[in-house]
C-alpha positions as CSV (number, residue, x, y, z in Angstrom):
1,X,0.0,0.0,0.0
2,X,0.9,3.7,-0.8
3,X,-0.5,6.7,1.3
4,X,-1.5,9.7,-0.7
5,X,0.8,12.8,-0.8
6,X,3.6,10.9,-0.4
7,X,6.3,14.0,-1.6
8,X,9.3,10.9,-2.3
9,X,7.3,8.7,-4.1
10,X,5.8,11.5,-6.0
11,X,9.2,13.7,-7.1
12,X,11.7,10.9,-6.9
13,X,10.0,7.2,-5.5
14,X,12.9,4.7,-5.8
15,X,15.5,6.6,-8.1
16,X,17.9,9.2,-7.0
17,X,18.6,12.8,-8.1
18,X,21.5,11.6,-10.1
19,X,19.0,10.1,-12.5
20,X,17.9,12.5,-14.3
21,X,21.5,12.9,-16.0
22,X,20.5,9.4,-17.2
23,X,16.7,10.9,-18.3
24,X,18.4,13.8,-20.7
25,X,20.5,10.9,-22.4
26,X,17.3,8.8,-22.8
27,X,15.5,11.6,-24.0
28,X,18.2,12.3,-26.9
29,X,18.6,9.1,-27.6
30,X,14.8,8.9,-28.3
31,X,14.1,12.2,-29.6
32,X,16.9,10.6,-32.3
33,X,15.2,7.8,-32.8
34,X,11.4,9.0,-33.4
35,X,13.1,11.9,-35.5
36,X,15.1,9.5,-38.1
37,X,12.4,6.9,-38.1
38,X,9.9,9.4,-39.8
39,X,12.6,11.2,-41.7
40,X,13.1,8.0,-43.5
41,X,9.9,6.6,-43.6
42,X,8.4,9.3,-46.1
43,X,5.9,11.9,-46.1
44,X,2.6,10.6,-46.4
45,X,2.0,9.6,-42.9
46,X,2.7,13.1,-41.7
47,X,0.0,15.6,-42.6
48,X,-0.4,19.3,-41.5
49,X,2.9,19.5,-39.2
50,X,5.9,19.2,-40.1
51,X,8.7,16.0,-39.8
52,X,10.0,18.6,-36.8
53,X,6.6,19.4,-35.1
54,X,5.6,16.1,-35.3
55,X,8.9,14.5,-33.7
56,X,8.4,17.1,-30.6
57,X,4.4,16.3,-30.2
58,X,5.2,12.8,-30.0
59,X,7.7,12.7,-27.6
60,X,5.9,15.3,-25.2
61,X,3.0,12.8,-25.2
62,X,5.0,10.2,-24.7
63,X,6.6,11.7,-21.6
64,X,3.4,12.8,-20.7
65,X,1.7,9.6,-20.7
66,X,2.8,7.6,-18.1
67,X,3.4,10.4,-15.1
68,X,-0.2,10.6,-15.8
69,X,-1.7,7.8,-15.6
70,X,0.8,5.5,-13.4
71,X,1.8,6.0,-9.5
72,X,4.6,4.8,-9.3
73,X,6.1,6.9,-12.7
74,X,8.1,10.1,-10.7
75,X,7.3,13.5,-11.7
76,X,10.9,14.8,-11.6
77,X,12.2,12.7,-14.2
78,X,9.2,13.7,-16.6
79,X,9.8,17.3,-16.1
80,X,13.5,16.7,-16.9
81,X,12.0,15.3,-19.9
82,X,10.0,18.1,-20.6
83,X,13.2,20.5,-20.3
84,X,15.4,18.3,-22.7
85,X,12.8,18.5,-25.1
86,X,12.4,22.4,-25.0
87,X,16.0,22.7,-24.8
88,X,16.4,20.5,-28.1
89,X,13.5,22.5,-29.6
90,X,15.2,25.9,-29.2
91,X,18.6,24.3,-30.3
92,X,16.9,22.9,-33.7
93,X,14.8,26.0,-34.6
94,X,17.7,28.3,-33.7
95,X,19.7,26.0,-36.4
96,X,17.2,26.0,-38.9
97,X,17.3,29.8,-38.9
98,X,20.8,30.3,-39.5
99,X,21.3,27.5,-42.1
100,X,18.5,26.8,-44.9
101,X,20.5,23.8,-45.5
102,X,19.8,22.5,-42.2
103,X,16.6,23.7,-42.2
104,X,16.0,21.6,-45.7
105,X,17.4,18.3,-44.5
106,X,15.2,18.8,-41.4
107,X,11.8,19.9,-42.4
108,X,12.3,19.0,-46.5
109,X,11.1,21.3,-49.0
110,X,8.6,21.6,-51.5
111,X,9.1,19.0,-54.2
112,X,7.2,19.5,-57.8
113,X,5.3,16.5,-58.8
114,X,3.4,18.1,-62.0
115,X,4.7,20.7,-64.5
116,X,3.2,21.6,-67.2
117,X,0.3,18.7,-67.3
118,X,2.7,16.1,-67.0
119,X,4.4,14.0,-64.1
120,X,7.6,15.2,-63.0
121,X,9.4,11.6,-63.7
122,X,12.6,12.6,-61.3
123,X,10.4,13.7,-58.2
124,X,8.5,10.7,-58.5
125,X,11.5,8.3,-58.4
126,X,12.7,9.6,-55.1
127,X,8.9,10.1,-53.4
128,X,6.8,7.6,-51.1
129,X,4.4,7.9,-52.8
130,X,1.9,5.7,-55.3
131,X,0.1,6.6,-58.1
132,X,-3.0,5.5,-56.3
133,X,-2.8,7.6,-53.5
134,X,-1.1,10.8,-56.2
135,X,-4.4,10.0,-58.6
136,X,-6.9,10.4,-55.6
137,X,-5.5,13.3,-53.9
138,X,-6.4,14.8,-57.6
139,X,-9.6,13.4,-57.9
140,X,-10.5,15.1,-54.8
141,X,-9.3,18.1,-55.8
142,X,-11.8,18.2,-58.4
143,X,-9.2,17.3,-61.0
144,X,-10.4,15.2,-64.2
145,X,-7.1,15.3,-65.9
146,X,-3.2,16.4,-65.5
147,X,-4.1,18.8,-69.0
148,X,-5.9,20.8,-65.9
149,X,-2.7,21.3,-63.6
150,X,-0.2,23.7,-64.7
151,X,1.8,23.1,-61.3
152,X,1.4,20.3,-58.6
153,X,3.3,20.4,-55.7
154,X,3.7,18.2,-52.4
155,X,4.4,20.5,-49.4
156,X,6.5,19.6,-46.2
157,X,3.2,19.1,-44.3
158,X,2.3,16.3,-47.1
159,X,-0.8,18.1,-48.3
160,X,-0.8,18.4,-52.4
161,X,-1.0,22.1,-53.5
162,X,-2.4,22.5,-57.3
163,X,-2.0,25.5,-59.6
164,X,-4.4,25.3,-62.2
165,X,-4.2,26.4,-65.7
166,X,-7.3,29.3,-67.1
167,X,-9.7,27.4,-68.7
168,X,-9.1,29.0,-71.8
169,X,-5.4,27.2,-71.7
170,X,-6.6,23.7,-70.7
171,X,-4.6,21.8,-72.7
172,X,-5.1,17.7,-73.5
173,X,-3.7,15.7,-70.5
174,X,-3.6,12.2,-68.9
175,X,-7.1,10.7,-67.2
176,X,-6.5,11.2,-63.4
177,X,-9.7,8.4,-62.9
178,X,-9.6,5.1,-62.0
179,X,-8.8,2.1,-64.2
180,X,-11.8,1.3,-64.5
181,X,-13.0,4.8,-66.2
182,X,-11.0,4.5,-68.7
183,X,-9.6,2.4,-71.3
184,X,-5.8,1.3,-71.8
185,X,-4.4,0.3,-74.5
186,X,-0.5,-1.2,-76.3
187,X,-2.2,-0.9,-79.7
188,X,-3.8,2.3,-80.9
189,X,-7.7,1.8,-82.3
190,X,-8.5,5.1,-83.8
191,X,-6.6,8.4,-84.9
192,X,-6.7,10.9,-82.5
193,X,-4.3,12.1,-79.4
194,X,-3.2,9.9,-76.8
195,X,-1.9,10.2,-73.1
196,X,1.1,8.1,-71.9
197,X,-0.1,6.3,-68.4
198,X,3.5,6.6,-67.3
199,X,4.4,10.5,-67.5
200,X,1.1,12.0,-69.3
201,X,3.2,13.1,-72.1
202,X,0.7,13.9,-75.1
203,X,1.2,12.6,-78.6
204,X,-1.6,12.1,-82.0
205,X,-1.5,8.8,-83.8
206,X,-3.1,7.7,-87.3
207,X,-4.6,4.4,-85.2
208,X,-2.9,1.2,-86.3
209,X,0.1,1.7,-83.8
210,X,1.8,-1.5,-82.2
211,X,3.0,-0.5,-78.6
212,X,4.1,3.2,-79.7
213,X,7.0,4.7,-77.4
214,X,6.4,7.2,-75.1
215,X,9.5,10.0,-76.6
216,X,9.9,11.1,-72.7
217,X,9.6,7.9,-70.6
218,X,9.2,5.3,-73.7
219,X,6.6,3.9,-71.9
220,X,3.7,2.0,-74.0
221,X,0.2,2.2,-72.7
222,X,-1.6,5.0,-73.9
223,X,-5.6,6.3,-73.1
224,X,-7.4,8.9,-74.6
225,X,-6.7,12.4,-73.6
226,X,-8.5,14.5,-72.0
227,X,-9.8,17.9,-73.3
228,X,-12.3,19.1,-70.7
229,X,-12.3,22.4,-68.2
230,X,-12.2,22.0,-64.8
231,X,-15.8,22.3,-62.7
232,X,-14.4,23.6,-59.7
């Protein structure tokens, strides 16, 4: 049994003041840990805070957690915790202020995914990201085809930001719908101007065509392109 009020058990119980030297080295060592673990992981599980923010949230609650809900978790150590963390907060953001390299590596930066109504093949290569998820965030967006998008651009929250093109400029561009929507094809049925599934690169054909190469990606499945405005 414990009695209430019990000012040892509460600051300190069992451990001694010398372990809190141990806390700050816990607390780096798992600040470290949480940070590169969603630095590598990618982007699309973080969205509206930052890699940064979202590093210093979860290890606050995590500190937080247990002094809560458990007796026999000291309070002392978790305000140690609480110090390392603001101490490491102002250390970062004074970083990132004097060195946009640092800030770059630490928060990312924006990272172009469309230009022009087409994919931006070299950001995609490096991205976590699928064409699935890409293609729906789109779709949402109230986008019918890249011909729509002049500029699409992943932000270092996650979110997707979309500059569109006037309607008078909408220019032919790749289906952003599901498979299902619309047709695919190796061999072209009918003159008229194709999308390449792979890039959205825009090219006519006479019809006839046996697996035509894409001239940006050389990919080979092409679908109709698409000519309509945006209903926003």
């Amino acid at each position: 049994m414990f009695s209430a009020f019990d000012w040892q058990r509460m600051l300190l119980d069992e451990v001694t003041l010398g372990f809190l030297g141990e806390v700050a080295i816990r607390v780096l060592f798992g600040y470290t840990l949480v940070f590169l673990f969603l630095k590598f992981s990618g982007r699309r599980g973080v969205r509206q805070l930052s890699i940064f923010e979202l590093v210093v949230i979860l290890t606050l609650g995590a500190a937080a957690g247990d002094v809560v809900v458990f007796h026999d978790v000291p309070m002392l150590p978790a305000a140690m915790v609480f110090l390392c963390i603001l101490v490491l907060y102002r250390a970062t953001t004074y970083m990132m202020q004097c060195s946009d390299r640092f800030s770059y590596w630490v928060e990312g930066k924006p990272v172009t995914l469309i230009h022009d109504g087409m994919y931006s093949l070299e950001s995609f290569r490096h991205m976590n990201i699928t064409d699935d998820e890409f293609l729906m965030e789109l779709r949402q967006q109230s986008v019918e085809h890249l011909g729509q998008v002049r500029l699409g651009i992943l932000e270092v929250d996650g979110n997707i930001s979309l500059i569109y093109y006037e309607p008078e400029e909408v220019r032919p561009g790749l289906s952003v719908l599901p498979p299902e929507h619309r047709r695919e094809y190796r061999i072209i049925p009918l003159e008229g101007t194709y999308a390449c599934i792979n890039c959205g690169c825009v090219q006519s054909f006479d019809g006839g065509e046996k697996e035509p190469a894409c001239p940006r990606c050389r990919g080979t499945e092409w679908t109709f392109a698409l000519t309509t405005t945006r209903q926003a």
